[in-house]
C-alpha positions as CSV (number, residue, x, y, z in Angstrom):
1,X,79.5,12.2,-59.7
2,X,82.5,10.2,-58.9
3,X,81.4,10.4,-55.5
4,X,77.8,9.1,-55.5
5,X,78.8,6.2,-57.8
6,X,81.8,4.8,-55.0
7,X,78.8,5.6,-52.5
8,X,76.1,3.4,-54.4
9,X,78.9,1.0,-54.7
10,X,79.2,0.9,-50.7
11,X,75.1,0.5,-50.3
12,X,75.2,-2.4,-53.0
13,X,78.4,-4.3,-51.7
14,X,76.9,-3.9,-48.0
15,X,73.5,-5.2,-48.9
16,X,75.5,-8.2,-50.7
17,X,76.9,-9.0,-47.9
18,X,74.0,-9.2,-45.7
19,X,72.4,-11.2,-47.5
20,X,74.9,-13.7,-47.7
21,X,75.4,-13.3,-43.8
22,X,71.2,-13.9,-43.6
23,X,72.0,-17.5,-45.9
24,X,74.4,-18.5,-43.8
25,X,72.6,-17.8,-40.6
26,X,71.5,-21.0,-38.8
27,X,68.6,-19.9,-37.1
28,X,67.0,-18.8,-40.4
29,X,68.0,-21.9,-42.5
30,X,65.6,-24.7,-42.8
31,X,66.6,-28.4,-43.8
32,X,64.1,-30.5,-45.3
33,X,65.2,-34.3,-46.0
34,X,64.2,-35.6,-49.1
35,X,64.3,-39.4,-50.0
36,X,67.7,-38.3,-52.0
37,X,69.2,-35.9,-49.3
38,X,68.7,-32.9,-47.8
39,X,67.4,-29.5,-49.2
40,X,68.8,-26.3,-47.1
41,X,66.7,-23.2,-47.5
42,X,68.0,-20.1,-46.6
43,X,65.0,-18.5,-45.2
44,X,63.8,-14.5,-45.4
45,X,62.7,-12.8,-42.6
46,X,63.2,-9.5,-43.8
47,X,60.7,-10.0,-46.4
48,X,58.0,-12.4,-44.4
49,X,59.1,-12.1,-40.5
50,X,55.6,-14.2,-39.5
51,X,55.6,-16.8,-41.6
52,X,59.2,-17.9,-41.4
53,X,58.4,-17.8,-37.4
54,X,55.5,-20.1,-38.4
55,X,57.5,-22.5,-40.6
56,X,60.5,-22.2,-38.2
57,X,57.7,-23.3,-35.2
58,X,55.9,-26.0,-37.5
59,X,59.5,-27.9,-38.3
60,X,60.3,-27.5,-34.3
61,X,57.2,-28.8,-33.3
62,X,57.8,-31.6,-35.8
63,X,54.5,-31.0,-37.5
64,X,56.2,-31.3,-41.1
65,X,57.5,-34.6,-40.6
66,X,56.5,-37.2,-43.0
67,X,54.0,-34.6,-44.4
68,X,53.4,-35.5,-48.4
69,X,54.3,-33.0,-51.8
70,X,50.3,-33.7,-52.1
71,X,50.5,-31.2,-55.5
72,X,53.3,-31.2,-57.7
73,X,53.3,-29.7,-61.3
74,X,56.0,-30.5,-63.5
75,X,57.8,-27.3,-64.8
76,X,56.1,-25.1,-61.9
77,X,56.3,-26.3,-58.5
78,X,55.7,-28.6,-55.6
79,X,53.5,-28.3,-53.0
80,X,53.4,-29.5,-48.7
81,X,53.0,-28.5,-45.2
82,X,49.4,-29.8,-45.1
83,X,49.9,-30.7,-41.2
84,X,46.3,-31.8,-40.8
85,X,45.6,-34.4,-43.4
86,X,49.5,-34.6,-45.2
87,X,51.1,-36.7,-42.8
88,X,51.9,-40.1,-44.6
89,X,52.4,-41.7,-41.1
90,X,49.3,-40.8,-39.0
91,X,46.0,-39.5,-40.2
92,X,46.7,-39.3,-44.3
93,X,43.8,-38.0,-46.0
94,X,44.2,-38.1,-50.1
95,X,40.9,-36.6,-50.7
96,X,41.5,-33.7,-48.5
97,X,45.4,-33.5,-48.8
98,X,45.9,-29.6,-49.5
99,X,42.8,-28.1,-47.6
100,X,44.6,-28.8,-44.4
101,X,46.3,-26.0,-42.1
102,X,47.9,-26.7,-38.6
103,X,45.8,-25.5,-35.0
104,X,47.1,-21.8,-35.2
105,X,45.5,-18.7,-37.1
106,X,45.6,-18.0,-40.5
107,X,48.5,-14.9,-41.1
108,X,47.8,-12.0,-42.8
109,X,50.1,-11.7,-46.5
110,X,53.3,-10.2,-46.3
111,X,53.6,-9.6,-50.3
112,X,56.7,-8.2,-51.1
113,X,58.9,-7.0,-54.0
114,X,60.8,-10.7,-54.4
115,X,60.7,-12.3,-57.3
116,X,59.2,-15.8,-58.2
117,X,61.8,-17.9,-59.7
118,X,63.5,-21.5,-59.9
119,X,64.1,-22.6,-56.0
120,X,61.7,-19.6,-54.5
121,X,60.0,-20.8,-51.4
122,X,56.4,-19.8,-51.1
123,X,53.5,-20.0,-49.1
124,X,50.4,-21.6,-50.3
125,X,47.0,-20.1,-49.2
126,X,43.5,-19.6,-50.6
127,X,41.7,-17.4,-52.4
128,X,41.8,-14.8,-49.0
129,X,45.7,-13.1,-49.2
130,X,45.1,-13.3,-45.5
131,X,44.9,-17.3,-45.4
132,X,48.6,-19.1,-45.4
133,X,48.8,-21.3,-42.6
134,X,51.2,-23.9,-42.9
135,X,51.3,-25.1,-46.4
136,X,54.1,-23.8,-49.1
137,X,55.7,-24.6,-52.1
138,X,59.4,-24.5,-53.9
139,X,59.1,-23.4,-57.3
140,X,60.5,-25.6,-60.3
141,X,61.2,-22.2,-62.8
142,X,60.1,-18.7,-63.1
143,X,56.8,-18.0,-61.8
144,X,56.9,-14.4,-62.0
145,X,52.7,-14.7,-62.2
146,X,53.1,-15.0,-58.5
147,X,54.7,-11.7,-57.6
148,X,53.1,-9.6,-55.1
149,X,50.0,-12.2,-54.6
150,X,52.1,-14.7,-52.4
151,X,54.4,-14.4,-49.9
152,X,58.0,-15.1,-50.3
153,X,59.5,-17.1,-47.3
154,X,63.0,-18.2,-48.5
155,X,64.9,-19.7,-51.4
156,X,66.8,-23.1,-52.0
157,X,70.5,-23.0,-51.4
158,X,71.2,-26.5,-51.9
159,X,69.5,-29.7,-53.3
160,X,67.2,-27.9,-55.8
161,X,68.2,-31.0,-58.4
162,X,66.7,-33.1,-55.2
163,X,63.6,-30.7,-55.5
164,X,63.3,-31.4,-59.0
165,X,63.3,-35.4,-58.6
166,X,60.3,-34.9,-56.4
167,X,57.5,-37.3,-57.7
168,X,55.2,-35.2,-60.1
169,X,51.5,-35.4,-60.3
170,X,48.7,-35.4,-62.8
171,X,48.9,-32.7,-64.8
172,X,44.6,-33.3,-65.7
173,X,44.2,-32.8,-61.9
174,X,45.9,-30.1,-61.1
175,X,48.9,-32.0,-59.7
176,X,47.4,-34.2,-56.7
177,X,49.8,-36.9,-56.7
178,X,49.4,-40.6,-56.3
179,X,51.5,-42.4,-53.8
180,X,53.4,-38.7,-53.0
181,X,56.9,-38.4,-51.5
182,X,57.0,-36.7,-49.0
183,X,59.1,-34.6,-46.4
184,X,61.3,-37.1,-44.5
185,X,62.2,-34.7,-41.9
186,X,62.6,-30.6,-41.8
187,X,64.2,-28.8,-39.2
188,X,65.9,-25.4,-38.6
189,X,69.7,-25.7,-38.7
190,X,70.0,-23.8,-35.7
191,X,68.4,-26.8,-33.8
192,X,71.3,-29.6,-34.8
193,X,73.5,-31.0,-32.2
């Protein structure tokens, strides 16, 4: 007995530890620059390996730059990455701000057993599992409703109070915000010089 309990101690302090080694690890963190800093997401590829190679090509490409929070719901969570009509700089679209994707294919889900709560990243998508593309969203609180029917791409180290001062939208229209902040900037911290 003795035995197996200093062995499941071993297991559990090992998996600790990797996943603080994954946090830490710059090639799977993502920076995003808010208007009152920066926001450092540790992401997961363990749990979503395509998408975080889509959001880590996206923010190289620099296709999230200046891109709006076009849906933001107070006391659940904020929503970007519409490349196509969410850039505040070139090409904004209001009316079609969330129906936007970038020019690659749709990826198929990657549900996993990772829980929904305060500073999860997810990925938007539509009524197909198989439909994220580029959008995602950063969770204000639990959203445990979400588990297993989106995938889980990462979760805020840093800057979640910068998160929650993100401008909020109308709660009568589903959150589509009016004048939107946006993303200043997101890059992988693997990339800074």
């Amino acid at each position: 007995m003795l035995k197996r309990l200093a062995s499941a101690c071993v297991v559990a302090a090992t998996l600790l530890v990797s996943q603080v080694a994954s946090a830490a690890d710059p090639e799977n963190t993502l920076v995003i620059t808010l208007k009152d800093g920066d926001v450092t997401v540790a992401l997961r590829p363990d749990l979503a390996p395509q998408h975080v190679a889509r959001i880590k090509e996206l923010a190289r490409e620099g296709a999230y730059d200046n891109v709006a929070f076009h849906r933001v719901i107070d006391g659940f969570m904020a929503q970007t990455g519409d490349v196509q009509y969410g850039d505040l700089t070139a090409g904004y679209d209001a009316m079609a701000a969330g129906m936007g994707s970038s020019d690659k294919p749709d990826l198929p889900a990657e549900f996993s057993n990772e829980p929904f709560k305060r500073g999860t990243l997810g990925m938007a998508r539509a009524q197909d599992p198989n439909s994220a593309n580029s959008q995602f969203f950063i969770t204000f609180g639990d959203a445990s409703f979400l588990n297993g029917q989106y995938t889980v791409v990462g979760e805020v180290e840093s800057g979640m109070e910068l998160v929650d001062n993100i401008k909020k939208g109308d709660q009568a229209n589903n959150g589509s915000v009016t004048d939107p902040d946006r993303m200043i900037k997101v890059r992988v911290a693997a990339d800074n010089k």
